[in-house]
Residue frames as a rotation matrix with the C-alpha (Angstrom) as fourth column:
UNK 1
0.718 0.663 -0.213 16.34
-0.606 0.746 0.277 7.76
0.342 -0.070 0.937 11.61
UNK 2
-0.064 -0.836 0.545 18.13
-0.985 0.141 0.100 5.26
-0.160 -0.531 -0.832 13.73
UNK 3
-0.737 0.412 0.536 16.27
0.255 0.904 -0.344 1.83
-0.626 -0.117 -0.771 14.23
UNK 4
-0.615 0.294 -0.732 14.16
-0.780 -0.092 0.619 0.35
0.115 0.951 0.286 11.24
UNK 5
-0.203 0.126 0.971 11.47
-0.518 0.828 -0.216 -2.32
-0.831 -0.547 -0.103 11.20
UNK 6
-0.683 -0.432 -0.589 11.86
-0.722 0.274 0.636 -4.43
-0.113 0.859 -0.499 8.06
UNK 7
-0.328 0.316 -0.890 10.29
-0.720 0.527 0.452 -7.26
0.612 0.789 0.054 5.92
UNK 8
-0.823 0.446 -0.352 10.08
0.561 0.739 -0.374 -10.43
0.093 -0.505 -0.858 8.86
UNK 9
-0.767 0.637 -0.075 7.28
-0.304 -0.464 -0.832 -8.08
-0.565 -0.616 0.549 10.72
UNK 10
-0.512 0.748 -0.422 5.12
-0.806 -0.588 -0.064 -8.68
-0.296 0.307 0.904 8.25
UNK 11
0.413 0.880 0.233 1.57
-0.714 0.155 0.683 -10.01
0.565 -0.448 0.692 9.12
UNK 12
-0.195 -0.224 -0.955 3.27
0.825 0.489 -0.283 -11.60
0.530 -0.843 0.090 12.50
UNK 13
-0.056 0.262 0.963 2.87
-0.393 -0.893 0.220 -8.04
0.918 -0.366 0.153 14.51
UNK 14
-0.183 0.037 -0.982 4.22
0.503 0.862 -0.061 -9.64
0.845 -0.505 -0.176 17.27
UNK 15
0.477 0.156 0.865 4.52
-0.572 -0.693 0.440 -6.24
0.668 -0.704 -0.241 19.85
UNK 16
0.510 -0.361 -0.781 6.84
0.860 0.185 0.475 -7.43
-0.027 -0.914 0.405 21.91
UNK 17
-0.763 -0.453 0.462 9.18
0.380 -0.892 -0.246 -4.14
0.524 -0.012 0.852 20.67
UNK 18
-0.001 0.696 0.718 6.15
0.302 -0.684 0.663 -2.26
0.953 0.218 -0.209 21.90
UNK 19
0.914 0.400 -0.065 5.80
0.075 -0.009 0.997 -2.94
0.398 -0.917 -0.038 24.99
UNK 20
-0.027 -0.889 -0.457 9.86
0.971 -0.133 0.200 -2.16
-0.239 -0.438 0.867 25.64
UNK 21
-0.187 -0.251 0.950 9.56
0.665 -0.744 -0.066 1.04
0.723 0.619 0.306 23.60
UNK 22
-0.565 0.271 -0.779 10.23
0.723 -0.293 -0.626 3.95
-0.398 -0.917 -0.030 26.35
UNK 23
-0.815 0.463 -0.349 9.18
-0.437 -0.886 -0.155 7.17
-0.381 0.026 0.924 24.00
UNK 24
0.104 0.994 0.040 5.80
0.071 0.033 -0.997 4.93
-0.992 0.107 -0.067 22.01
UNK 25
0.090 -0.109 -0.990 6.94
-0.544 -0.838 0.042 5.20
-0.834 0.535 -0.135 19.10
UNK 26
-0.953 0.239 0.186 6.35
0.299 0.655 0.693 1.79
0.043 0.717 -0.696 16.93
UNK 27
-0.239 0.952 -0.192 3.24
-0.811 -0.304 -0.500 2.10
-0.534 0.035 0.844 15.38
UNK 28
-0.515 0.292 0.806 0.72
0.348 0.930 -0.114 -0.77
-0.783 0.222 -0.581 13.96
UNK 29
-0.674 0.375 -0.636 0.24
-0.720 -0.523 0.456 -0.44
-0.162 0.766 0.623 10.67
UNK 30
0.655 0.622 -0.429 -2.31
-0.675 0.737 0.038 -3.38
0.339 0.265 0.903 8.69
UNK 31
0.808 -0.217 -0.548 0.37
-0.189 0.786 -0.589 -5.68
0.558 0.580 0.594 8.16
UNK 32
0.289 -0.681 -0.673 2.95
0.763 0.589 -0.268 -4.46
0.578 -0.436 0.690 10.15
UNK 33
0.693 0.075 -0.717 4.76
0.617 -0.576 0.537 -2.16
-0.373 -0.814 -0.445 12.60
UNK 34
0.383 -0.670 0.636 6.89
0.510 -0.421 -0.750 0.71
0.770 0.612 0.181 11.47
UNK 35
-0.103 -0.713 -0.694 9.12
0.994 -0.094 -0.051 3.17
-0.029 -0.695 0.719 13.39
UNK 36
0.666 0.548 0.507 8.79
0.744 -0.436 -0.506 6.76
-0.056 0.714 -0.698 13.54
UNK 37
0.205 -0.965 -0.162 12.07
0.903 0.250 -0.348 8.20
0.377 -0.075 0.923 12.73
UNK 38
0.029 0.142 0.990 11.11
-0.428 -0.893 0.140 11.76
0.903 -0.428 0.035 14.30
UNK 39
0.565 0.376 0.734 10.25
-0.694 -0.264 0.670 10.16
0.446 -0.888 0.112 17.29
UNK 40
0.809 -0.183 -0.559 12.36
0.338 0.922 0.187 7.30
0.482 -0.340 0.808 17.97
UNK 41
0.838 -0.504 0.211 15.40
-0.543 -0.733 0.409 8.15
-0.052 -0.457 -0.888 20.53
UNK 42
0.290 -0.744 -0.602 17.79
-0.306 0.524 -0.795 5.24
0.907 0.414 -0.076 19.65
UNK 43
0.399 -0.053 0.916 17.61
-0.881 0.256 0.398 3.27
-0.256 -0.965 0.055 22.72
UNK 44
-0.455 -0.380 -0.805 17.80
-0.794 0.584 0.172 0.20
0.404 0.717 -0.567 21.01
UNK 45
-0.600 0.313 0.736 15.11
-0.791 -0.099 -0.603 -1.51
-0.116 -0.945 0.307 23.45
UNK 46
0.755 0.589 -0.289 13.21
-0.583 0.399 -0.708 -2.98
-0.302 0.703 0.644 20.44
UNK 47
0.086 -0.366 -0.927 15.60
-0.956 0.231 -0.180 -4.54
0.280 0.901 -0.330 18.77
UNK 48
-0.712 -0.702 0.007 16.43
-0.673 0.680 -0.291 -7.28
0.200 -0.212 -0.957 20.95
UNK 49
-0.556 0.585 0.590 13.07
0.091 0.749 -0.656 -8.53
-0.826 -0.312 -0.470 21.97
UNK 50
0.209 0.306 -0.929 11.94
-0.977 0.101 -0.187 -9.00
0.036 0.947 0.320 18.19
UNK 51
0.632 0.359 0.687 10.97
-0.296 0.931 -0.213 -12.51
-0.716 -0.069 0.695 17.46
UNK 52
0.790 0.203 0.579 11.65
0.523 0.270 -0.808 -12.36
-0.321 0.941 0.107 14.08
UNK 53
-0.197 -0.972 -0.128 14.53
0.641 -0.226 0.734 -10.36
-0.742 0.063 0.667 14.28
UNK 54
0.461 0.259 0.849 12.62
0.829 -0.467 -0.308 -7.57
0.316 0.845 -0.430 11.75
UNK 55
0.979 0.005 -0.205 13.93
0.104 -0.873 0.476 -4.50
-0.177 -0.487 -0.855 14.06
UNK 56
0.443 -0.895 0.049 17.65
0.891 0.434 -0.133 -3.26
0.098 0.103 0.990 12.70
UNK 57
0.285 -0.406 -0.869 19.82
0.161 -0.873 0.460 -0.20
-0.945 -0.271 -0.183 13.68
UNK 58
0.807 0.473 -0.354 19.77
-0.154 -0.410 -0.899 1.42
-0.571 0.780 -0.258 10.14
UNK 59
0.542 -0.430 -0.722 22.97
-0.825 -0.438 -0.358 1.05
-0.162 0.789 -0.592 9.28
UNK 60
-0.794 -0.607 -0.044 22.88
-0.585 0.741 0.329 -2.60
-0.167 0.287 -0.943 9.46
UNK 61
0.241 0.938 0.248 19.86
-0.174 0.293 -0.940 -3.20
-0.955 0.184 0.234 7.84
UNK 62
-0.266 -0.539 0.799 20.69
0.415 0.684 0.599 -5.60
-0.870 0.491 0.042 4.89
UNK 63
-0.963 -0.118 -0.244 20.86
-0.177 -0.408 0.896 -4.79
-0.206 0.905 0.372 1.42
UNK 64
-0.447 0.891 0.081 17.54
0.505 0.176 0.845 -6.53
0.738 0.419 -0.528 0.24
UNK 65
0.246 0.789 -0.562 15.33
0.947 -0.319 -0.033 -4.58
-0.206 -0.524 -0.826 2.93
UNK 66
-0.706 -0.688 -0.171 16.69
0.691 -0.721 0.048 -1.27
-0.156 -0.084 0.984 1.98
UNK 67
-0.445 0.775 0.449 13.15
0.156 -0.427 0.891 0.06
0.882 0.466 0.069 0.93
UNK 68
0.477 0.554 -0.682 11.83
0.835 -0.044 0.548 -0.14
0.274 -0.831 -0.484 4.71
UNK 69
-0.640 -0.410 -0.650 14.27
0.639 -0.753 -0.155 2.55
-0.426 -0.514 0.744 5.60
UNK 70
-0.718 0.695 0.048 11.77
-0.427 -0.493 0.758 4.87
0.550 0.524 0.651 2.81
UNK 71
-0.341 0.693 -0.635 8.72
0.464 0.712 0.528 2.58
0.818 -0.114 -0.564 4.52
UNK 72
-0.504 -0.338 -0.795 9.29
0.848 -0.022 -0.529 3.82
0.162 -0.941 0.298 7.71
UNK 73
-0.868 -0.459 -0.187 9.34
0.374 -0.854 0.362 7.49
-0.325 0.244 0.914 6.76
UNK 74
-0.852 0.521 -0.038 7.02
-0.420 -0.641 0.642 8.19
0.311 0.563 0.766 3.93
UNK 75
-0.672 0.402 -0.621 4.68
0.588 0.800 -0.118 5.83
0.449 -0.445 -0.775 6.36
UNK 76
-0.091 0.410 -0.907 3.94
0.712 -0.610 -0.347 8.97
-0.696 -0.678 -0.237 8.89
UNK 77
-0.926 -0.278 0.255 4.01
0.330 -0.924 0.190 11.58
0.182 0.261 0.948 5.98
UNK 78
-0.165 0.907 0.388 0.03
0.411 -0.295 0.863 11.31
0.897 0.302 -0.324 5.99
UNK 79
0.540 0.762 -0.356 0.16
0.542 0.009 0.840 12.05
0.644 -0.647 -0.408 9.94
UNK 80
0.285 -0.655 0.699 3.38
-0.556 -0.707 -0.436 13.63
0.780 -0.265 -0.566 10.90
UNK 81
-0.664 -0.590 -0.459 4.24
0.076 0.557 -0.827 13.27
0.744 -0.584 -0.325 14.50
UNK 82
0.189 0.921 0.339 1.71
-0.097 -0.326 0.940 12.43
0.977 -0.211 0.027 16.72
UNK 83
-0.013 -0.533 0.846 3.61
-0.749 -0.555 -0.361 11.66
0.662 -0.639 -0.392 19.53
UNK 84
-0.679 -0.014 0.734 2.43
-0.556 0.663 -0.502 8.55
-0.479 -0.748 -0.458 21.05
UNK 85
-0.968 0.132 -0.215 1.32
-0.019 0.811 0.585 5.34
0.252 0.570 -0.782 19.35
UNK 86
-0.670 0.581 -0.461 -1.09
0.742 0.545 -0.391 4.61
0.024 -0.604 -0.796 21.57
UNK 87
-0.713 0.414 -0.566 -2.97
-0.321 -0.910 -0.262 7.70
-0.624 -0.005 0.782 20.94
UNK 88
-0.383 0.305 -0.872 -3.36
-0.903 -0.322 0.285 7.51
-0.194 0.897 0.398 17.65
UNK 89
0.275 0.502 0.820 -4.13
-0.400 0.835 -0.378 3.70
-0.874 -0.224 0.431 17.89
UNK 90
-0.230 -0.507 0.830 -3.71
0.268 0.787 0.555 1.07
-0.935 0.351 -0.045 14.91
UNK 91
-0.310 -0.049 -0.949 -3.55
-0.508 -0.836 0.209 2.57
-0.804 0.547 0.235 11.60
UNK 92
0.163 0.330 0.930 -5.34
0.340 0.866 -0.367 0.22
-0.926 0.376 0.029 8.78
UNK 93
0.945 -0.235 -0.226 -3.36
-0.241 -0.036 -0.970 0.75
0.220 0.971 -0.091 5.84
UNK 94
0.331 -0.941 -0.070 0.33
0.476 0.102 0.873 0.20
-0.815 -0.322 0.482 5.03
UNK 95
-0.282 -0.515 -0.810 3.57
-0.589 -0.573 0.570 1.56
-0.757 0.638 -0.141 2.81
UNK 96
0.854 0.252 -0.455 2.89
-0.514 0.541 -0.665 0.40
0.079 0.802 0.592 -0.96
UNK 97
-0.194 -0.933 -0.303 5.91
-0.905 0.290 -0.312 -1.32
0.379 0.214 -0.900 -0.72
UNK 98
-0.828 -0.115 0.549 4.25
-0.499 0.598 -0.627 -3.81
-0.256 -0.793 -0.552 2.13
UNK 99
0.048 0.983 -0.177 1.02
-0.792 -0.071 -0.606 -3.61
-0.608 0.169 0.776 0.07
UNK 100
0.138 -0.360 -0.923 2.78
-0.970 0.140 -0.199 -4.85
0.201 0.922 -0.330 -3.01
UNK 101
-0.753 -0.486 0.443 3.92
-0.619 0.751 -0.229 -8.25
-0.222 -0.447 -0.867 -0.77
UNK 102
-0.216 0.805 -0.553 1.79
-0.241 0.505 0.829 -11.30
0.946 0.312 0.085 -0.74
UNK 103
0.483 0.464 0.743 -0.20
-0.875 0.284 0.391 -12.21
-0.030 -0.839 0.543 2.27
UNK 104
-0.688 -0.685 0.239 1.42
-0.712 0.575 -0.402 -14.96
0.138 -0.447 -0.884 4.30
């Protein structure tokens, strides 16, 4: 896993990372977007056009967010790798970790 999308994302889902991503690989979860760390190629494409600044190259992804790296991850266990966001389309659930949050 390279690039992470952390705590800001959530329920802004702005998609501006999306539309830079070359391989498709941010998905929309309920609340927010996640990475999939099979598919992502470390371009770093996403990171800058984040609003919110939620998108972080893993190994400078602050202490308090350290649970999104696990988010990410155990995010796709139910689907693996499908290969292209846009396939698979917006997914209406999230990690319990994002569940657990209050609504903005």
């Amino acid at each position: 896993m390279t690039y992470v999308v952390a705590e800001p994302c959530i329920d802004v889902l702005d998609k501006a990372c999306i539309e830079e991503c070359p391989v498709d690989c941010l998905y929309e979860g309920g609340r927010m977007l996640y990475i999939h760390p099979d598919e992502c190629v470390d371009c770093g494409a996403c990171e800058p056009v984040c609003p919110v600044e939620a998108i972080f190259y893993v190994d400078d992804l602050p202490d308090q967010w350290s649970v999104y790296v696990t988010a990410n991850v155990e995010f796709f266990e139910e689907f693996g790798s499908p290969g292209s966001a846009a396939k698979l389309g917006k997914i209406n659930r999230d990690h319990p970790a994002v569940d657990a949050l209050p609504r903005a």
